[in-house]
N, C-alpha and C positions, 0 to 999 in steps of 0.2 A: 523465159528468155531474159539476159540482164536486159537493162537500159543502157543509152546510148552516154551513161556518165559512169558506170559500173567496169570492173576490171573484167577482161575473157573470163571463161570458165577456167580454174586450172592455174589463174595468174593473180595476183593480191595486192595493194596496195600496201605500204608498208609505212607507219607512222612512229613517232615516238608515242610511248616507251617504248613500244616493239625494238625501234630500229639500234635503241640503248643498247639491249641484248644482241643483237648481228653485232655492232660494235666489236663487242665485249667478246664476241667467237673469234672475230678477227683478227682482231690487235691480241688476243691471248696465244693465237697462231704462228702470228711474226715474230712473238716474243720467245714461245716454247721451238719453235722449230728452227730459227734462229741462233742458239744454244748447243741443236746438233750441226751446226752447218750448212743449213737452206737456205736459198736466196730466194726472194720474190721473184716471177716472171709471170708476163701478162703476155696470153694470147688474143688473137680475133674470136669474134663470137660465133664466126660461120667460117667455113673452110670448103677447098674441094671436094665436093660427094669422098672420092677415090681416099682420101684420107683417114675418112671411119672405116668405110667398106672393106679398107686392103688390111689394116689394125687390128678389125674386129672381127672380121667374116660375115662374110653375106649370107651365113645361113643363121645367124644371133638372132632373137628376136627384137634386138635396136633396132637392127638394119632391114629386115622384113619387115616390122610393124610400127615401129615409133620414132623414125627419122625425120624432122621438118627439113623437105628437101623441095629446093626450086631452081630454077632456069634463071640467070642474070642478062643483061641485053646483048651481051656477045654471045647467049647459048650453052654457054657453063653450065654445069648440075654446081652447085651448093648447098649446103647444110647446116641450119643452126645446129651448134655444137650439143651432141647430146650425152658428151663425156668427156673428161680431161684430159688425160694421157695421152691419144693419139695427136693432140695438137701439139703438145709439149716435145712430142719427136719428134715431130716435122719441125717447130722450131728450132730444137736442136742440133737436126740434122741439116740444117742449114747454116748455121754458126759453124758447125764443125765441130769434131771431137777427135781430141789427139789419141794416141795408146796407149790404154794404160790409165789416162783421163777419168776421175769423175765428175758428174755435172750433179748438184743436189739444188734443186728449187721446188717450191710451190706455187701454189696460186690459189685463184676462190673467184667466183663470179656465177653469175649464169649458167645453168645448162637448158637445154628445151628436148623434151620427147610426148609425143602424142600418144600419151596414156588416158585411161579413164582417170579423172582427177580421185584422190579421194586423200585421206589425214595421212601426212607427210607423206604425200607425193603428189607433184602439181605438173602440170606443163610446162609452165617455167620453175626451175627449182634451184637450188644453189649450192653449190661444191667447196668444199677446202679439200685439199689433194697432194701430196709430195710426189716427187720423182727423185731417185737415186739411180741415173743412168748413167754406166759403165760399169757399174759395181758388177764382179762375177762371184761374188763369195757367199758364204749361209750366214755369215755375222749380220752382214748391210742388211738380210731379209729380217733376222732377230731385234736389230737394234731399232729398224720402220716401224715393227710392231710395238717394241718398248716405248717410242717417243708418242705413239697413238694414246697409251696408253698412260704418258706422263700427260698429255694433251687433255683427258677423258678428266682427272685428277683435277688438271688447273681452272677444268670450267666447273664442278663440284658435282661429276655425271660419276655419281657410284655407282656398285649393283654391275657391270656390265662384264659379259663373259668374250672372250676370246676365243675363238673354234678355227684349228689350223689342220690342210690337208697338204696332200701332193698330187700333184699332174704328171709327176715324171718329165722326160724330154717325149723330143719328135718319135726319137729312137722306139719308144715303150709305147707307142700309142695304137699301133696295130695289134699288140696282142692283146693291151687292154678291153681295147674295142671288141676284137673276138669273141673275149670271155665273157663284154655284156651283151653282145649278140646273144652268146647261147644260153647265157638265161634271161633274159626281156624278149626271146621270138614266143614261146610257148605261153608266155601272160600277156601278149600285146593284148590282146579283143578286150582288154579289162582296163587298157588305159587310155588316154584321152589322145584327140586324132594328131595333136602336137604330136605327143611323143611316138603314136604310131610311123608319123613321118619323117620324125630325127632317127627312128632304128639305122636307115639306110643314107639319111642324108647328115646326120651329125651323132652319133650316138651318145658321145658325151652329154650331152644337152639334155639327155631322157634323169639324168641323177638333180639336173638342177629344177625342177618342171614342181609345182606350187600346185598343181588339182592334188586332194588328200586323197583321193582313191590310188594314183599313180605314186604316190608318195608311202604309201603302205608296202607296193612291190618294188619300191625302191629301196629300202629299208633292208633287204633280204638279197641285195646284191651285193658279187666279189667285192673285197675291197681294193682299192688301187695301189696300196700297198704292198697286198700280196701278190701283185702282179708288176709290176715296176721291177727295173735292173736293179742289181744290188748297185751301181754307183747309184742313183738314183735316190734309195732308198739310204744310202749314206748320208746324200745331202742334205735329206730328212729329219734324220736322226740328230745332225750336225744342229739343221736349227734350232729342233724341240733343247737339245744340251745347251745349249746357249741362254735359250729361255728361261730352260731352271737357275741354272747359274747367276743370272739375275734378278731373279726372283718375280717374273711376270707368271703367273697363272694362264694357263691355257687349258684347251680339252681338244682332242683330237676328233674331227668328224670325220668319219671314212666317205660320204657321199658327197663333201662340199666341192665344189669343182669350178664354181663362178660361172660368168657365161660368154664370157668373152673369150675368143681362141687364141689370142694372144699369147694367156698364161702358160707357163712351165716351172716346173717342180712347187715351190712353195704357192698357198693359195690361202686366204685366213678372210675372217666374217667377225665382226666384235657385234656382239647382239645386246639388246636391253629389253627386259620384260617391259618398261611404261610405253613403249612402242605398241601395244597389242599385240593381235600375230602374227604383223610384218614387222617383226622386230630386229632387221637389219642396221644399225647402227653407221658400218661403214666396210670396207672391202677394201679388198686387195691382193698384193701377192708379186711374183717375180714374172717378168714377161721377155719374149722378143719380137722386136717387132722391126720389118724392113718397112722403111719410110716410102712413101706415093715418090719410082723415079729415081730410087736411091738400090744401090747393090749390098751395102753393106749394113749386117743386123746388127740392130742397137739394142742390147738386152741391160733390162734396170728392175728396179724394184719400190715399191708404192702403194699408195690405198688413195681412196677418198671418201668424204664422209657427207652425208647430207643434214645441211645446217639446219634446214626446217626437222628435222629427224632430231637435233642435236638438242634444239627448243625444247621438242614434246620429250626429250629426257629429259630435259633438266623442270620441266614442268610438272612430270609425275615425280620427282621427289621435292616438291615445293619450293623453287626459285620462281619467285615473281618474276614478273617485268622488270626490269628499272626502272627509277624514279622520270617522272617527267622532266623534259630539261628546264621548263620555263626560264627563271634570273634569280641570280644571284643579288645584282643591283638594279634598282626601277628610279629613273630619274623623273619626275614628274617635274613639268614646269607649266606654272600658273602666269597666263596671259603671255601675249604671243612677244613680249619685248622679250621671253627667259627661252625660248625655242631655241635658239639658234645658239648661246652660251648652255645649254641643257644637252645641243648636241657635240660643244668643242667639250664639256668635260665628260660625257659619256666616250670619248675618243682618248682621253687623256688617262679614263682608268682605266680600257682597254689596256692598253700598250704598256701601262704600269703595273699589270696582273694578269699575266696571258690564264691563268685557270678561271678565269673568273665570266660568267655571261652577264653583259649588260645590257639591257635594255633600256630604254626612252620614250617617253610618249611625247611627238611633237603634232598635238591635234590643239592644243591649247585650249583643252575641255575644262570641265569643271573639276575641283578638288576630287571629289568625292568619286566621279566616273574615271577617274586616274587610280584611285586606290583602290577601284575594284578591281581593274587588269592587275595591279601590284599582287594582289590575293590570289585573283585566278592564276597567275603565274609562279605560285609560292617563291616570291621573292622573299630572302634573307633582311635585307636593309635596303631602305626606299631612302633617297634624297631628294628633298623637296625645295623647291623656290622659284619665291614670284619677286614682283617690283621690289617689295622692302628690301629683298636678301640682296636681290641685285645690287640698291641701292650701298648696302654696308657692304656685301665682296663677303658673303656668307653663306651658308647654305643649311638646312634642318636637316638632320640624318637621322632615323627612325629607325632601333633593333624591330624586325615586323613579328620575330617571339617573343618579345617581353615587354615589344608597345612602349619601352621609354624610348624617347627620343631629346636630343638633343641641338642648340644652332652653334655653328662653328667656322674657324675661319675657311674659304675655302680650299687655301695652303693646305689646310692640316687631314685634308680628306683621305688621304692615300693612308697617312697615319692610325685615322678613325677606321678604319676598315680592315688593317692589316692588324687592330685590335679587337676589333668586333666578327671578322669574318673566319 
């Protein structure tokens, strides 16, 4: 059992360096996705039950097994969010969206599902995710995927495959269905009782199911393909042509199907071997979905990716952490008259260097117990001063790699530094 100063099972503290690298997924996200057209958008972290439920379907395994759902003091069901999309319609759909309209944003935050925790998947976990709602075409689904994939590029995650299917429309989904009825009724006793339960309560859901025994007789079923309308299987074709055309690499999975009911026609999984054998990367694909309340379907196209997921790729192919942030500059001041001038010029090379981290020690310790923090810190350049400096308006500036150091007027400090740093 943790102690009572320990994070839940499933949830982590997150310190520097670590948090260097979230940074670094971040801000590489605003920047690349920004490029195609995405704006930032921030939802709440919990929402009405009715908002996953009606998004996703209440027979997903989110919404049967790993929903954090509770009672608010007016009696509401709510739900920490245990996925993006559906929040981002309801936002949407509440702004409004004209005809014809597309709306392109992202986000990143939080998600929570009551999983058994285990390496890259926690209870609390964290998403980066685009949405392209209004978009009705096969380009928008081709170009989500290429920008994933300029994405994969700009954080240095090589090696990573692209696996794209189809769900066809509403239209095509009863015959689909038929066809894995009649062959998953004659091998059920041989798979696991999930999928004996989705033959009649979701059948789709029997192609996405993780036991390897069921995943053998899965292997050996219709493809969705050959069962799908020819429009259908046009719009198909439309996005794999797109893809080559720009030269994105993909492979075609006939069983991938996601798990969320949402989805229609395009569906795609970008995988990486340093993941182990949940080497899910990130997901996605084209969806519609009618908003909690709302008459009109809002159909877009998107993925999202799991940043703890994103780490352990870029971990198996040897990107450290980042460096600690510690200081750039460490102002030590000796006896307590230099404290309070130690802290107006550590304010003054703020604002004259926004890159730059300054720190200060105002304990009025000894030399010596000053320039140990300066170390522990991997400070660049320490400036140092007591009574004397004070007395002339000087200050000691110390390169802390090559140990010369120098005294100087304090004017000339911003000078000193913009030639030292």
């Amino acid at each position: 059992m943790p102690t009572a100063t320990e994070p839940l099972p499933g949830t982590s503290d997150l310190w520097e360096p670590e948090v260097c690298d979230w940074v670094m997924l971040e801000n590489t996200a605003r920047d690349i996705f920004g490029r195609y057209g995405f704006s930032e958008l921030r939802v709440p972290v919990f929402e009405r039950t009715d908002v996953f439920v009606k998004s996703m379907g209440d027979e997903t395994d989110v919404v049967q097994k790993e929903m954090y759902t509770f009672e608010d003091r007016g009696g509401r069901s709510l739900t920490l969010r245990p996925e993006g999309t559906a929040g981002v319609i309801r936002a949407i759909a509440n702004r409004g969206l004209s005809q014809g309209e597309e709306q392109r944003v992202f986000y990143m935050g939080p998600m929570f599902r009551g999983e058994r925790p285990a390496a890259g998947r926690k209870r609390q976990f964290h998403q980066i995710g685009v949405e392209a709602v209004g978009s009705l075409d096969p380009v928008t689904d081709a170009e989500c995927i290429a920008m994933f994939v300029h994405y994969l590029d700009a954080i240095g995650i090589e090696g990573s495959r692209v696996q794209i299917n189809t769900r066809g429309v509403a239209e095509d989904r009863k015959e689909v269905a038929d066809a894995l009825c009649n062959y998953f009724r004659p091998v059920l006793d041989a798979m696991c009782e999930d999928c004996q339960r989705r033959l009649d309560t979701n059948i789709w859901r029997i192609l996405d199911c993780k036991n390897e025994a069921c995943q053998e007789k899965v292997a050996g079923a219709p493809r969705i393909t050959d069962l799908i309308s020819a429009e259908s299987r046009a719009y198909f074709d439309a996005v794999c042509s797109c893809l080559d055309q720009i030269g994105v690499d993909y492979e075609v999975a006939p069983t991938l199907v996601r798990g969320l009911d949402y989805y229609v026609h395009t569906v795609f999984e970008v995988k990486h071997s340093g993941l182990g054998a949940q080497d899910a990367l990130a997901g996605g694909g084209r969806y519609r979905i009618v908003p909690p309340g709302g008459k009109k379907v809002l159909e877009g196209v998107g993925f999202a990716t799991g940043m703890e997921r994103l780490l352990m790729a870029r971990e198996s192919l040897g990107h450290k952490a980042g460096e600690p942030a510690g200081a750039d500059v460490f102002l030590v001041s000796l006896g307590q008259d230099a404290v309070i001038p130690g802290l107006a010029l550590a304010q003054s090379i703020r604002r004259a260097f926004e890159q730059l981290r300054v720190r200060a020690d105002f304990t009025a310790r000894s030399m010596k117990a000053q320039m140990r923090t300066a170390n522990k810190l991997n400070a660049r350049v320490t400036i140092i001063r007591g009574g004397d400096e004070l007395a002339k308006g000087t200050i000691v500036c110390k390169n802390m790699a090559t140990s010369e150091q120098m005294e100087i007027p304090e004017s000339d400090v911003n000078a000193w530094l913009r030639a030292n740093l």
